[in-house]
Steps between C-alpha positions, in 0.01 A plus 500: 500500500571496870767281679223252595357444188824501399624237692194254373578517188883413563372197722241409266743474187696331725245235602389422128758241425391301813146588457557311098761253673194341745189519338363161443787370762341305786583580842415310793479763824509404855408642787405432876144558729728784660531688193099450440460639838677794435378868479653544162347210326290628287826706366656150432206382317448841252842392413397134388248653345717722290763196432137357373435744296854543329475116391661303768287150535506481895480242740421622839628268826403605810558440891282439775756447810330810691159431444554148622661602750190753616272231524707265635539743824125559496451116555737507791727284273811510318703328213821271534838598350711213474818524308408836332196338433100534598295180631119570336302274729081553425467789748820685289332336171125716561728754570677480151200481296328783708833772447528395099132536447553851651814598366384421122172682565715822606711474193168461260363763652795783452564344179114560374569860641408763180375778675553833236835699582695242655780303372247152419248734300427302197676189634292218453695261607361131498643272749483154529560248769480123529650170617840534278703362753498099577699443834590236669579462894857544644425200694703366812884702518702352826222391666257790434195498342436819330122383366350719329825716398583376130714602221411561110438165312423658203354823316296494235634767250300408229185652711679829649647570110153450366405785742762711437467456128120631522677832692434402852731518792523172724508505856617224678452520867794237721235192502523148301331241457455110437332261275308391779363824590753560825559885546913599561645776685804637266788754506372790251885500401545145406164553325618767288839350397324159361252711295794699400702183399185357325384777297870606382440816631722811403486613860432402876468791699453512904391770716733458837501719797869623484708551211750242503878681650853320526709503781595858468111582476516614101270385321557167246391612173546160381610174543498162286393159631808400678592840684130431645617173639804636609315787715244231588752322646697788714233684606304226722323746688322669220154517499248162438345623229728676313705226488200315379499800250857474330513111533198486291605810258862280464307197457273651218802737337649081441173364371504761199314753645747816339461748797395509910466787657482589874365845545414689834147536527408826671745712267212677289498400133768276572358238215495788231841611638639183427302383212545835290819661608879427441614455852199323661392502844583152633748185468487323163552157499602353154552208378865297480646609098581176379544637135692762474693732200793598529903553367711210492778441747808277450320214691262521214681357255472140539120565470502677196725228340237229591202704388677580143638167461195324312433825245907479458469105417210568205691778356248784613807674688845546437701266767643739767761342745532533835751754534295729197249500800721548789624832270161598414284508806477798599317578110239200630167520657309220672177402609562286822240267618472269823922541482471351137580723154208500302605792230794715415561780227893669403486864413813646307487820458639731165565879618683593148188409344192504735382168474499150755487148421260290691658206512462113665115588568392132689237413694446135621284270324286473804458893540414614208156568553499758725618833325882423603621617233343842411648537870830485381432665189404815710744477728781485203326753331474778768898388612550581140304861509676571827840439311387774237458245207235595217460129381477132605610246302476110464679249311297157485426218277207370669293717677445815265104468520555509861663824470300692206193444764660668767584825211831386389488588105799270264812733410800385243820344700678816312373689776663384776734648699894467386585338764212218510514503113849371513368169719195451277489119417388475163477119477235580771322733305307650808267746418490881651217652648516834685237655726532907532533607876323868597561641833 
């Protein structure tokens, strides 16, 4: 095998955990009229249509700024900007509908492309377009009318995922419209982060001219929703629409959208780079963690105590005290949520004879639908294989079935270790259940 083949099938293995990881994710993509205009377009769009291909349900966004522009300059006439923002008056408006109507054509067009021997052979991609976005108009702001500028009102997801369900890719050029039939000039930005927020996408991806730098001119690899405000707010000469850009991928990373990203458009590949590789090619934007897992510190403890409290009360625990807790953090895990603890789990290890106890395994009343649990079980459990034990074991007098689901199998209270053996309660009578740990 030579070094180039070689080196595709390294990157290929490589790539097959994302390529698994993303199909069926939706992924809203934006881009501007300048990167339409480009000469390596048609490079962008064999890369859609190979995120297409590989399962990705796509929503397409695009910009029209320099096509407007064009034919604003060829009417002797030009558009407003007022506050960062454009005044559409009817002249702008034909203008609008004239640059969209071209754009969307354009992108048909190369993505009907299937020409033998090139990368769209046997794409078939349908695409579909419509009315998905309902706008209304940004009105009067300090005196200015901005007429026939508007802002999404609404998006009408259950349209675009009826598409996408059938296998087509959306495109959504920056336009909106009203109930009574009033055409809106939009920012293709704020357009993608609504559809983003509306269809719970798994991503929101936009195209930008530079790759986002800090002050030292490295590149940000990532950022979460406050370090973009931060930035936003130091760096007031950075460009109008990539500000536009990371306020909306902040806005969206809030509004449960999992992941922005900000990529530089004219690196080549730079969406496969970042979509199917370990370092990426752009800034990520996630959202805030407001749940997360993690050991227990001394400031814990108060937490724990009023989480075990009610399971202590009905018997289902043994009472610990405060300063049991205070001794035995650091053998404590939590699940943290919001600043609140929702779930905690003791490990105690047994070197002499191999095994663990899981012990004081809660989760919350309210949050114990959502797998919290078998989070903690895992985490104990690989602590535990870490430590070199061969078994885990539980002592409980409620919760057995709870356990035997999750491959715990019951074991005689003979076999616990000497140690544990000697505490064993027998007025309790818990019952023993071990689950073998391989490595």
């Amino acid at each position: 095998m030579n070094k180039d083949a070689h080196n595709f099938v390294n990157w290929f293995r490589q790539a097959s955990p994302y390529i698994h990881a993303h199909r069926g994710s939706t992924v809203v993509l934006a881009f501007g009229g300048e990167a339409v205009q480009d000469a390596g377009f048609d490079k962008l769009i064999h890369d859609i249509a190979l995120l297409h291909s590989l399962g990705l349900r796509l929503v397409l966004v695009h910009g029209t700024r320099p096509q407007i522009e064009e034919r604003l300059k060829l009417r002797g006439a030009d558009m407003q900007v007022i506050n960062g923002m454009r005044v559409t008056d009817e002249h702008a408006l034909l203008c609008v509908k004239e640059a969209a109507g071209t754009v969307r054509v354009e992108i048909e067009a190369l993505l009907s492309t299937g020409l033998a021997n090139s990368p769209m052979a046997g794409a078939q991609i349908a695409v579909d377009s419509g009315n998905f976005v309902t706008a209304k108009p940004l009105g009067i702001i300090n005196g200015v009318d901005y007429q026939h500028t508007g802002e999404v009102r609404r998006i009408n997801t259950a349209a675009m995922t009826q598409r996408l369900d059938a296998g087509a890719m959306v495109l959504v050029p920056p336009l909106g419209y009203s109930p009574t039939g009033e055409v809106f000039n939009l920012n293709a930005a704020d357009v993608a982060a609504a559809i983003a927020r509306e269809l719970h996408a798994d991503k929101l991806v936009f195209l930008t001219d530079n790759k986002l730098m800090d002050s030292r001119r490295k590149p940000i690899e990532s950022m979460l929703p406050r370090e973009v405000d931060a930035l936003l707010k130091r760096r007031r000469t950075l460009d109008e629409q990539l500000r536009r850009v990371l306020g909306n991928a902040a806005q969206a990373c809030r509004s449960g959208v999992a992941r922005a990203h900000v990529l530089p458009r004219r690196q080549d590949g730079v969406l496969l780079t970042e979509l199917f590789t370990r370092d990426g090619a752009g800034t990520l934007i996630t959202a805030e963690r407001w749940e997360t897992l993690r050991q227990a510190r001394i400031d814990d403890v108060s937490g724990i105590l009023a989480l075990i409290k009610p399971l202590e009360e009905s018997g289902v625990l043994v009472r610990r005290s405060r300063e049991y807790i205070e001794n035995e953090i650091s053998q404590f895990s939590i699940i943290e949520r919001d600043g609140a603890i929702i779930a905690c789990a003791a490990l105690y290890p047994f070197e002499k004879e191999s095994m663990a106890e899981l012990a004081c395994l809660v989760v919350h009343p309210d949050y114990r639908q959502g797998g919290r649990g078998d989070q903690l079980l895992e985490q104990v459990r690989q602590q535990a294989m870490d430590m070199g034990m061969q078994e885990l074991f539980v002592l409980t007098t409620r919760t057995a079935h709870w356990f035997r689901e999750r491959g715990f199998n019951s074991a005689d209270v003979s076999r616990l270790p000497g140690r544990k053996k000697n505490l064993y309660n027998w007025q309790r009578n818990s019952r023993m259940l071990v689950l073998p740990l391989k490595s």
